[in-house]
C-alpha positions as semicolon CSV with decimal commas, in nm:
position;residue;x (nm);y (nm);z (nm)
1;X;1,855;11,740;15,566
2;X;1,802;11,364;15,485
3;X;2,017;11,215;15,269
4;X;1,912;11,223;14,913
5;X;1,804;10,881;14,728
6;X;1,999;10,713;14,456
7;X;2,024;10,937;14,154
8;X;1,835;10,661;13,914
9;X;1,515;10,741;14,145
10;X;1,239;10,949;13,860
11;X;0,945;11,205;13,970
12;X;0,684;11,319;13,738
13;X;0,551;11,690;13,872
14;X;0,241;11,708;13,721
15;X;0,143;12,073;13,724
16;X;0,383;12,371;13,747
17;X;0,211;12,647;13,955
18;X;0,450;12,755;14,286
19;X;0,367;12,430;14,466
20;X;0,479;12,200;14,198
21;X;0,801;12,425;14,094
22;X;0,896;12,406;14,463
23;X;0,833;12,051;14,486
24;X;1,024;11,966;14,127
25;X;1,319;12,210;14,221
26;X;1,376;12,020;14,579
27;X;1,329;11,694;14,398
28;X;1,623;11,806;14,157
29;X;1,834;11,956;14,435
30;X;1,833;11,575;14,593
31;X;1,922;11,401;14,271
32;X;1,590;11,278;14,199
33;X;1,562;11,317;13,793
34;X;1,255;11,524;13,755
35;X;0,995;11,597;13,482
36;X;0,760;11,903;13,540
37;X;0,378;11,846;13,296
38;X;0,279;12,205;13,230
39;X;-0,066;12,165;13,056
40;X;-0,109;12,524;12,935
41;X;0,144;12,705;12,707
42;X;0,328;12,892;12,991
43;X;0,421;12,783;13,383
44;X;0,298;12,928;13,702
45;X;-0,050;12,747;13,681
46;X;-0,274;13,003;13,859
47;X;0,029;13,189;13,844
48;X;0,007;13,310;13,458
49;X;0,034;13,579;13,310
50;X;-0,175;13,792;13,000
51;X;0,025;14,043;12,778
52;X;-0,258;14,254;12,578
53;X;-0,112;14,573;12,432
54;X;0,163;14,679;12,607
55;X;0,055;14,561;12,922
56;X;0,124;14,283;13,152
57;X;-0,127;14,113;13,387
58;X;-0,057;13,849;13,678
59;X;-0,323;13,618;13,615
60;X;-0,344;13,503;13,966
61;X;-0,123;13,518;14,356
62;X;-0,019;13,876;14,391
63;X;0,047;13,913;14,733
64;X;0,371;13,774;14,825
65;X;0,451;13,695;15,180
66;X;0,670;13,477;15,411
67;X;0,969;13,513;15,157
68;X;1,180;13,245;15,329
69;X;1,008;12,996;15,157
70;X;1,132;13,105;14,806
71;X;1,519;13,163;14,895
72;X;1,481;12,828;15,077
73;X;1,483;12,674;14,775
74;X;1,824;12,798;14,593
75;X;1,968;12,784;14,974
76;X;1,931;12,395;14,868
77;X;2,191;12,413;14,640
78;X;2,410;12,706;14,750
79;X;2,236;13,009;14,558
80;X;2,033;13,355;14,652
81;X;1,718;13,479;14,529
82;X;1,840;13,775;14,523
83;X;2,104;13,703;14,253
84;X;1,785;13,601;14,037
85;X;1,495;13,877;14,093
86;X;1,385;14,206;14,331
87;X;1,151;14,155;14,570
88;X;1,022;14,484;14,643
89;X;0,861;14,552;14,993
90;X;0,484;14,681;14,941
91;X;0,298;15,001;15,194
92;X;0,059;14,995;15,309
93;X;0,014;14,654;15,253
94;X;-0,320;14,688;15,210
95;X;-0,564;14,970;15,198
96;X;-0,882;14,964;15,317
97;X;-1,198;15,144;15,220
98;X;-1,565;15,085;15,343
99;X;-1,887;15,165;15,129
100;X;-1,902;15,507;15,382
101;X;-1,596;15,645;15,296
102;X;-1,400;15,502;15,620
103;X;-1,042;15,452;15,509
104;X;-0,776;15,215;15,672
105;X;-0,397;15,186;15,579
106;X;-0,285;14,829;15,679
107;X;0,067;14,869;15,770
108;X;0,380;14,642;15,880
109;X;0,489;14,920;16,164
110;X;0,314;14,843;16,483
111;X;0,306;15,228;16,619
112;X;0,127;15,353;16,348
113;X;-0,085;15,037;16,316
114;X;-0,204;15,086;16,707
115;X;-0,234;15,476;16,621
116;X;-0,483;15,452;16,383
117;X;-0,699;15,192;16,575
118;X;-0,681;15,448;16,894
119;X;-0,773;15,721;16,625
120;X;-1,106;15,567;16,563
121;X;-1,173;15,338;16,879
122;X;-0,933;15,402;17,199
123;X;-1,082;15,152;17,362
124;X;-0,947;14,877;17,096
125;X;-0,594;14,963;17,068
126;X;-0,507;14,762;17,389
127;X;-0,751;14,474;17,236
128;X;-0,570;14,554;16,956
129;X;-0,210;14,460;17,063
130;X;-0,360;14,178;17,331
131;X;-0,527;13,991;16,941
132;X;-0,153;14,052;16,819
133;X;-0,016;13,840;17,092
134;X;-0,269;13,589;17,070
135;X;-0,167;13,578;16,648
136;X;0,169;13,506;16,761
137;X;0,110;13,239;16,996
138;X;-0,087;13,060;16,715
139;X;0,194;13,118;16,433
140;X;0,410;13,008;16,673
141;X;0,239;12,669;16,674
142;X;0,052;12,673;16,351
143;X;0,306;12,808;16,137
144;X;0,643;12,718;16,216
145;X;0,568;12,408;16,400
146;X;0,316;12,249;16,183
147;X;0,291;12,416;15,878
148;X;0,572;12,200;15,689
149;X;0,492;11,857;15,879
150;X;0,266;11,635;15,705
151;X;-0,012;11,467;15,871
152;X;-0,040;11,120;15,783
153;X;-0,192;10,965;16,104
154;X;-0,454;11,075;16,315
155;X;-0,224;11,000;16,599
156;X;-0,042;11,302;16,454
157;X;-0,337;11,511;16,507
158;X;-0,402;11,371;16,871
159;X;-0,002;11,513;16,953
160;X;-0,087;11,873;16,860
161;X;-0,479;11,874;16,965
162;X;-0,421;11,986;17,313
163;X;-0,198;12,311;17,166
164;X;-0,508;12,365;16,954
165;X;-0,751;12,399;17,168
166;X;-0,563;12,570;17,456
167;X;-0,590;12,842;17,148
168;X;-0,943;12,773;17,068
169;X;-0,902;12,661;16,716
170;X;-1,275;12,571;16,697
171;X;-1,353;12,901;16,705
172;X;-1,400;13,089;16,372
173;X;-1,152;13,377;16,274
174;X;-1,422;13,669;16,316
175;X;-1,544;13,558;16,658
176;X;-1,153;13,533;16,747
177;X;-1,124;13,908;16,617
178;X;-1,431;14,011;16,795
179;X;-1,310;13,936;17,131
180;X;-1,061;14,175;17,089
181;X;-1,216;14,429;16,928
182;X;-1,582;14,607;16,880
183;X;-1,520;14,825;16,614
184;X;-1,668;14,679;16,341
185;X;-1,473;14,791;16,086
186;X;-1,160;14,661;16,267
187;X;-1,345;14,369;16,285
188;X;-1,350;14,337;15,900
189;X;-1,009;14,463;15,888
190;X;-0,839;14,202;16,082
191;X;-1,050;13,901;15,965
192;X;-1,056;13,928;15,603
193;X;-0,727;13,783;15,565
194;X;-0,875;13,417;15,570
195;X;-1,065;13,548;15,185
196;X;-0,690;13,538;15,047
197;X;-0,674;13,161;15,103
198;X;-1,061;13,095;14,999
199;X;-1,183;13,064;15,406
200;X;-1,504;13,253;15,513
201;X;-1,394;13,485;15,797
202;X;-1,716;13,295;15,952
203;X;-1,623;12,920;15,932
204;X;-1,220;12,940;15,898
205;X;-1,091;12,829;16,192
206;X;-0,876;13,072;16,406
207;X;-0,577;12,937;16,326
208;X;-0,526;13,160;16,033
209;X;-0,517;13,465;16,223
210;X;-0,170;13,352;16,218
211;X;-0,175;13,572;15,852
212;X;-0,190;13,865;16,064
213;X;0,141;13,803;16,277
214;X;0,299;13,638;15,945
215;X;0,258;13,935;15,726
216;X;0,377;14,227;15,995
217;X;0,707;13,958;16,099
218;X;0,798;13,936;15,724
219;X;0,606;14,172;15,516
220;X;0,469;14,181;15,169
221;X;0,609;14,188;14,896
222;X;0,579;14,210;14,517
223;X;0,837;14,072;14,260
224;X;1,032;14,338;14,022
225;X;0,850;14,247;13,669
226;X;0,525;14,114;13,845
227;X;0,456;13,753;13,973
228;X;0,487;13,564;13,679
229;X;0,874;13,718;13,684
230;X;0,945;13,515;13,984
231;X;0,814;13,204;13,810
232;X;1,000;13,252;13,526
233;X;1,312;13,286;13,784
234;X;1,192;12,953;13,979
235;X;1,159;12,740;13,647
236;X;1,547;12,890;13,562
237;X;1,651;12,749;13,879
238;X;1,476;12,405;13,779
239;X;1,666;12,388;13,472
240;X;2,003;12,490;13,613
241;X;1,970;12,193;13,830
242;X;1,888;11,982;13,556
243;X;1,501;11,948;13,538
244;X;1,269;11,942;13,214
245;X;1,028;12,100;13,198
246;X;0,692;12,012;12,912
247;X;0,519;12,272;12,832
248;X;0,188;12,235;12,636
249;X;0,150;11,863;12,729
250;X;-0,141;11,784;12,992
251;X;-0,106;11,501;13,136
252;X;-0,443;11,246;13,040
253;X;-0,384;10,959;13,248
254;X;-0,141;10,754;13,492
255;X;-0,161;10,387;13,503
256;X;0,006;10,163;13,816
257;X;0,218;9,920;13,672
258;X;0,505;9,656;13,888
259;X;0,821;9,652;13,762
260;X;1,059;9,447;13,933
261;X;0,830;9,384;14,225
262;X;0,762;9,745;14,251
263;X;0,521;9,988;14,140
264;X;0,584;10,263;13,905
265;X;0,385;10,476;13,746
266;X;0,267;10,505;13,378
267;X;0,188;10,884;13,230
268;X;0,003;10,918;12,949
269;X;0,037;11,265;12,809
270;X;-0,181;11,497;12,531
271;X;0,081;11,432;12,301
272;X;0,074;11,045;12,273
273;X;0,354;11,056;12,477
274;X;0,435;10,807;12,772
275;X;0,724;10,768;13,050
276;X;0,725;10,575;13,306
277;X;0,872;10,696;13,640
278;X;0,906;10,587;14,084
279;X;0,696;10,867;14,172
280;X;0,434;11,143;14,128
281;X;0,403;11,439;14,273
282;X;0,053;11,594;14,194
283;X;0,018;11,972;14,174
284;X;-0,283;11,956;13,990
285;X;-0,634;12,005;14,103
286;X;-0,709;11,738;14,404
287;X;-1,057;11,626;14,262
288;X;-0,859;11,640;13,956
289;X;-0,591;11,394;14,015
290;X;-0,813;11,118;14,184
291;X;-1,134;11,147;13,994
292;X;-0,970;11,214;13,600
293;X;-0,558;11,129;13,637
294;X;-0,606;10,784;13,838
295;X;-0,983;10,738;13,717
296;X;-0,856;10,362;13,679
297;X;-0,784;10,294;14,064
298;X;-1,032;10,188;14,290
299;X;-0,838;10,428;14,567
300;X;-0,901;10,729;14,358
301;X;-1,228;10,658;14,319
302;X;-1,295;10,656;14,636
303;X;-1,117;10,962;14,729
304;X;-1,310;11,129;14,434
305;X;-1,638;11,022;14,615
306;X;-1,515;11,151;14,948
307;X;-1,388;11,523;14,818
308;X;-1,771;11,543;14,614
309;X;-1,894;11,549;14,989
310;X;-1,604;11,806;15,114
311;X;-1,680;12,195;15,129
312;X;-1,504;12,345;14,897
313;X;-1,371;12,702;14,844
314;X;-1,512;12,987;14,724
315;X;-1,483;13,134;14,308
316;X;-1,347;13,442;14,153
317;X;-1,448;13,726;13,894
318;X;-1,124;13,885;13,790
319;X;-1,118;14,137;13,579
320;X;-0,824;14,276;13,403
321;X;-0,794;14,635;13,268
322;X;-0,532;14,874;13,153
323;X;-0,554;15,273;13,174
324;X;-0,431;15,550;12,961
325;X;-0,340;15,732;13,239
326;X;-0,117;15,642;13,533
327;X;-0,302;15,609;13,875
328;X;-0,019;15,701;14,056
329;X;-0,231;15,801;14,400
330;X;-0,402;15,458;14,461
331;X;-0,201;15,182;14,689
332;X;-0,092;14,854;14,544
333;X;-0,358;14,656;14,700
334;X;-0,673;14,763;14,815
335;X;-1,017;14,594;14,986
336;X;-1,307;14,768;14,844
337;X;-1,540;14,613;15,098
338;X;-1,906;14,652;15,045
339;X;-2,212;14,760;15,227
340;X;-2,309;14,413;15,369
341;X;-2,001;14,184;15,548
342;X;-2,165;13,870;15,676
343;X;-2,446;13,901;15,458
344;X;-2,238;13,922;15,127
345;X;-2,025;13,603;15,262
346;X;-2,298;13,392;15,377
347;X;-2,471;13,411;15,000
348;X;-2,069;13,352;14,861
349;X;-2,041;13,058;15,088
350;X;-2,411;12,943;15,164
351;X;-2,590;13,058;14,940
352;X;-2,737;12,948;14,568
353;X;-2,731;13,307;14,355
354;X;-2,507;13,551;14,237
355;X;-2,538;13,811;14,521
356;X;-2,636;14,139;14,389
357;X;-2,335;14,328;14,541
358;X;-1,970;14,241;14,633
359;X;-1,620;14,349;14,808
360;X;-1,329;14,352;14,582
361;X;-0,961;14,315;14,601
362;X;-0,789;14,575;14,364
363;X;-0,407;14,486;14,228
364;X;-0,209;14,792;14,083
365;X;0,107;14,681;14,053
366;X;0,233;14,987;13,877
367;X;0,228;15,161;14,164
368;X;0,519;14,954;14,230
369;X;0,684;14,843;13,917
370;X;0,599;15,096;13,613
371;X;0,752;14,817;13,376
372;X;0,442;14,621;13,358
373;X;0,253;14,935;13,157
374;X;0,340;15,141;12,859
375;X;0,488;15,472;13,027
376;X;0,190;15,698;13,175
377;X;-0,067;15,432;13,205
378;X;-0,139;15,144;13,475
379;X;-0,249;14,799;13,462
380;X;-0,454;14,648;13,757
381;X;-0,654;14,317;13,787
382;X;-1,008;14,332;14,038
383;X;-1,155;14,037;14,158
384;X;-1,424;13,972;14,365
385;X;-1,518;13,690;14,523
386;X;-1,812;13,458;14,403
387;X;-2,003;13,115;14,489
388;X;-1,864;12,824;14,330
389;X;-2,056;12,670;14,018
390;X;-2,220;12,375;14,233
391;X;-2,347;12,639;14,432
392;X;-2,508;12,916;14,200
393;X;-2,578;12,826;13,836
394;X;-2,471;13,120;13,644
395;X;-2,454;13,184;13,317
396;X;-2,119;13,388;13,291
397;X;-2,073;13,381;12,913
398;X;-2,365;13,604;12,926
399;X;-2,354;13,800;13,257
400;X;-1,951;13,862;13,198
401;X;-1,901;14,158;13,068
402;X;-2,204;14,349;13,204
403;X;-2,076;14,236;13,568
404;X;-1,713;14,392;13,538
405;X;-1,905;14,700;13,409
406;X;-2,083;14,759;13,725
407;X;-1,744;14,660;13,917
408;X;-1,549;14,934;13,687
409;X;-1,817;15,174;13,821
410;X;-1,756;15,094;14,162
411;X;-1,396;15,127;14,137
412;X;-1,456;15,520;14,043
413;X;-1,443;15,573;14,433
414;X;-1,088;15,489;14,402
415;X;-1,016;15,521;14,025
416;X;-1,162;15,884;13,940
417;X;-1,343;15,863;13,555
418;X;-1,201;15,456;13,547
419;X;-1,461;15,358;13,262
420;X;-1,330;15,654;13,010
421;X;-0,972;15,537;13,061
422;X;-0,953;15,217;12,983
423;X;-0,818;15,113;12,690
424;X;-0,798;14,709;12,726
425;X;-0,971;14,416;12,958
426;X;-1,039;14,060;13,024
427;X;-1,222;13,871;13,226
428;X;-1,172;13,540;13,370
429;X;-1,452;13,360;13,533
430;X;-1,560;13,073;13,775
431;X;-1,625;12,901;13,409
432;X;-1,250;12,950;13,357
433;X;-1,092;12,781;13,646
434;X;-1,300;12,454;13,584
435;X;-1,192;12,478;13,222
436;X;-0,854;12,606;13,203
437;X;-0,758;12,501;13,519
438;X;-0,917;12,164;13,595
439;X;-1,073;12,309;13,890
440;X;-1,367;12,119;14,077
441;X;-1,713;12,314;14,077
442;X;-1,494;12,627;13,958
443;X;-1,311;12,652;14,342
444;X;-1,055;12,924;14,331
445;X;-0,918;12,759;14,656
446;X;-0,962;12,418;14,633
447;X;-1,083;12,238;14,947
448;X;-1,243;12,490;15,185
449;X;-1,010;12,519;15,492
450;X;-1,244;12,472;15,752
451;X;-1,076;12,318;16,099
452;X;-1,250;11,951;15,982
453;X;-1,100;12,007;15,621
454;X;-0,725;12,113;15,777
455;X;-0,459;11,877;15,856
456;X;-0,503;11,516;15,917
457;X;-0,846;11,585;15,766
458;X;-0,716;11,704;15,461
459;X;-0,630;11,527;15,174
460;X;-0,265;11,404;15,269
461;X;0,058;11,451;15,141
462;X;0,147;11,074;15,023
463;X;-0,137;10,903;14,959
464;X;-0,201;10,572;15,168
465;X;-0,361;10,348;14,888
466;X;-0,180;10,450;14,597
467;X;0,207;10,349;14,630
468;X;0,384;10,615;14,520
469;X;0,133;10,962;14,468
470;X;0,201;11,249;14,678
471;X;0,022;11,586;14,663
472;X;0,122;11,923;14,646
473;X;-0,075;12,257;14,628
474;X;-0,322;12,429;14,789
475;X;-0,554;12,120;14,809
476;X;-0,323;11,939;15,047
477;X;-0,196;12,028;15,389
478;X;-0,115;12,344;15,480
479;X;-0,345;12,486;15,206
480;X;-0,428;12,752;14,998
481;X;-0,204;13,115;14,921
482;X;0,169;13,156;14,845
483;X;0,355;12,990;15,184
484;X;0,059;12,736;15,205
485;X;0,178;12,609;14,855
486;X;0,543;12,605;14,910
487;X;0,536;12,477;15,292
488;X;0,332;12,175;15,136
489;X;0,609;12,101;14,860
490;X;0,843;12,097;15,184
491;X;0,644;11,882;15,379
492;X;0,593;11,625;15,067
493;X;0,923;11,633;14,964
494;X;1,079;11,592;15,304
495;X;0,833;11,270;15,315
496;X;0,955;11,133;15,005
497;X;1,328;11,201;15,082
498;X;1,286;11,049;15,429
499;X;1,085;10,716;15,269
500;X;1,386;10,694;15,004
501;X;1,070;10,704;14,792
């Protein structure tokens, strides 16, 4: 590791979802002083949680993978996870079920993985193992040798172009897939793994098949008292090492100021409150930080102007429900895909309506951890995945409640008699992550992560104009979903820490 800055060095965090609490807790492990801006009355950002009735609901990131990048951080100082909080390994990892009745158990063991493809299609179980190979060669050099470097110079791009290519990043992850496999519902099955980090299948670049290799290395895994337990755990680590952390104060504005020939920055908070400190780390919303945090700097404007023209992620419906009854025979996590694939996600991504049907992702979590129900019920979150608001103007105050109707119905597949067993639900909306979470046109995912939007082409990890701002989150490099967060508070950190900055 470098060696740490001066202890009188100061970092503002300003959001405290997993990329800013990693960010803020390696800050604090080097001696930086840290202060972590939580705008909304509880941490974890994306990453909170509802308690209606006896029930507790994740808000947001349920699947939890690559867990080396959570005990990395109390390695820092000497501790183990495991001292704070369970992670409990989840099978199948995911279960799949088509609009025919065609059922597919994902699964971390690669007998019965290759079983079940020659069960259906004998041809593509040798296609099968040959894509596998491929995903490791690309994890090998997507993941672990570029997923925690920042790219701040397109020279750094040039150096790992050649690897790139040789793997055909250009081409998208489903025509990658499809030139191992015909099936088409293998097809579906190893692609949609790009829709966890807001990527159409279609336009994400092939890189990300690296998911697949990631998730059978490692597994995945789900936190004993649900994800919002293991943020609760991170911010206790925080404030062991000696960080604050504000809750209920958003952060309005940051002003560059020179002190002592050097700039600092200024933060203005919701509470009339205002510190000045060396650094910022921003964990907030991308479009966010430039066009509303630094709306004063000429830099950020321009930055805002340039993300307005960048594609940007995908939305979600989630719906939140809890049962009377315990659904004991469903899996923890389960694609509901419907009748149309690249039809459905070309009106998600292209299109400029509410499509008429969807795919869902279905969370039980009780299957795993009966804590987060009263005894003999379940809770469980559905989401499917919709346009962004500056693609399809939709009015969801009023189409809300009718839409998670017709999704409760099409859960019955799964869910036998669903609709006359709930007994409480929620909804949260594309309307909801632009207002409670700052997010630009509603994105669930922030910047789409296309191959021209990755990297040296996405918005960087210390900012070049403005002296001082660094990014975190799923807007920055490496992106989007649980490692992408917490690799990019390594790679920022590991910047700052090497700049003595």
């Amino acid at each position: 590791m470098v060696d740490a800055p001066s202890a009188d060095r100061s970092a503002a965090v300003i959001g405290s979802g997993f990329g800013g609490l990693g960010a803020a807790i390696r800050l604090q492990s080097a001696g930086i002083q840290t202060v972590l801006y939580e705008a909304r009355d509880l941490p974890g950002g994306r990453a909170y949680v509802y308690h209606d009735d006896g029930f507790t609901f994740d808000a947001g990131p349920t699947v939890i993978t690559a867990p080396h990048t959570l005990t990395d951080l109390f390695e820092l100082t000497d501790r183990r996870l495991e001292d704070y909080i369970r992670l409990i390994e989840v099978t199948p990892m995911y279960r799949l079920i088509w609009s025919d009745g065609d059922r597919f158990d994902y699964v971390r063991d690669e007998a019965t993985m290759v079983e079940q493809i020659r069960a259906r299609s004998p041809r593509d179980a040798e296609g099968y193992q040959r894509f596998f190979q491929y995903a490791k060669k690309v994890f090998d050099k997507g993941y672990t040798g570029l997923a925690d470097r920042p790219f701040l110079r397109f020279s750094d791009m040039l150096a790992v172009s050649p690897s790139l290519m040789r793997l055909r990043a250009d081409r998208s992850v489903y025509n990658t897939v499809a030139k191992y496999v015909k099936d088409d519902h293998l097809r579906q099955a190893l692609s949609f793994h790009s829709l966890l980090v807001g990527g159409n299948p279609f336009q994400t670049s092939s890189i990300y098949t690296l998911i697949h290799f990631l998730e059978r290395e490692w597994g995945v895994y789900f936190p004993e008292g649900g994800t919002h337990a293991l943020v609760r755990t991170l911010v206790q680590l925080y404030e062991e090492l000696g960080g604050e952390l504000r809750l209920s104060t958003p952060v309005k504005g940051i002003d560059l100021i020179t002190e002592g020939g050097r700039t600092r920055h200024r933060v203005s908070d919701g509470k009339g409150g205002q510190d000045t400190f060396d650094m910022v780390v921003s964990n907030a919303d991308v479009h966010h930080t430039y066009s509303k945090l630094y709306a004063s700097s000429p830099v950020a404007q321009r930055r805002t102007r340039k993300l307005e023209k960048s594609d940007w992620s995908m939305s979600l419906f989630v719906l939140y429900f809890g049962t009377d009854i315990a659904y004991d025979d469903v899996a923890h996590h389960t694609i509901l895909f419907g009748p149309r694939y690249k039809g459905l996600l070309d009106d998600i991504f292209k299109g400029n309506d509410l499509p008429d049907d969807f795919s869902l992702y279905l969370h039980v979590p009780t299957v795993t951890d009966k804590s987060l129900a009263p005894e003999g019920c379940s809770a469980a979150y559905v989401l499917a995945p919709v346009p962004h608001l500056g693609r399809a103007d939709v009015d969801w105050d009023a189409i809300a409640e009718a839409y998670g109707d017709r999704i409760i119905e099409a859960l019955e597949v799964e869910m036998p008699d669903l609709s006359k067993h709930i007994v409480t639900r929620r909804h949260i909306t594309p309307k909801t992550f632009e207002s409670e979470l700052a997010a630009f046109k509603g994105s669930a995912f922030s910047v789409a992560p296309k191959l021209t939007q990755s990297a040296y082409f996405r918005p960087s990890n210390k900012d070049s104009g403005i002296p001082g701002l660094y990014l975190v989150g799923a807007g920055t490099h490496p992106g989007a979903g649980l490692p992408g967060v917490l690799n990019s508070a390594k790679a920022t950190v590991d910047l700052i820490l090497s700049n003595g900055r």
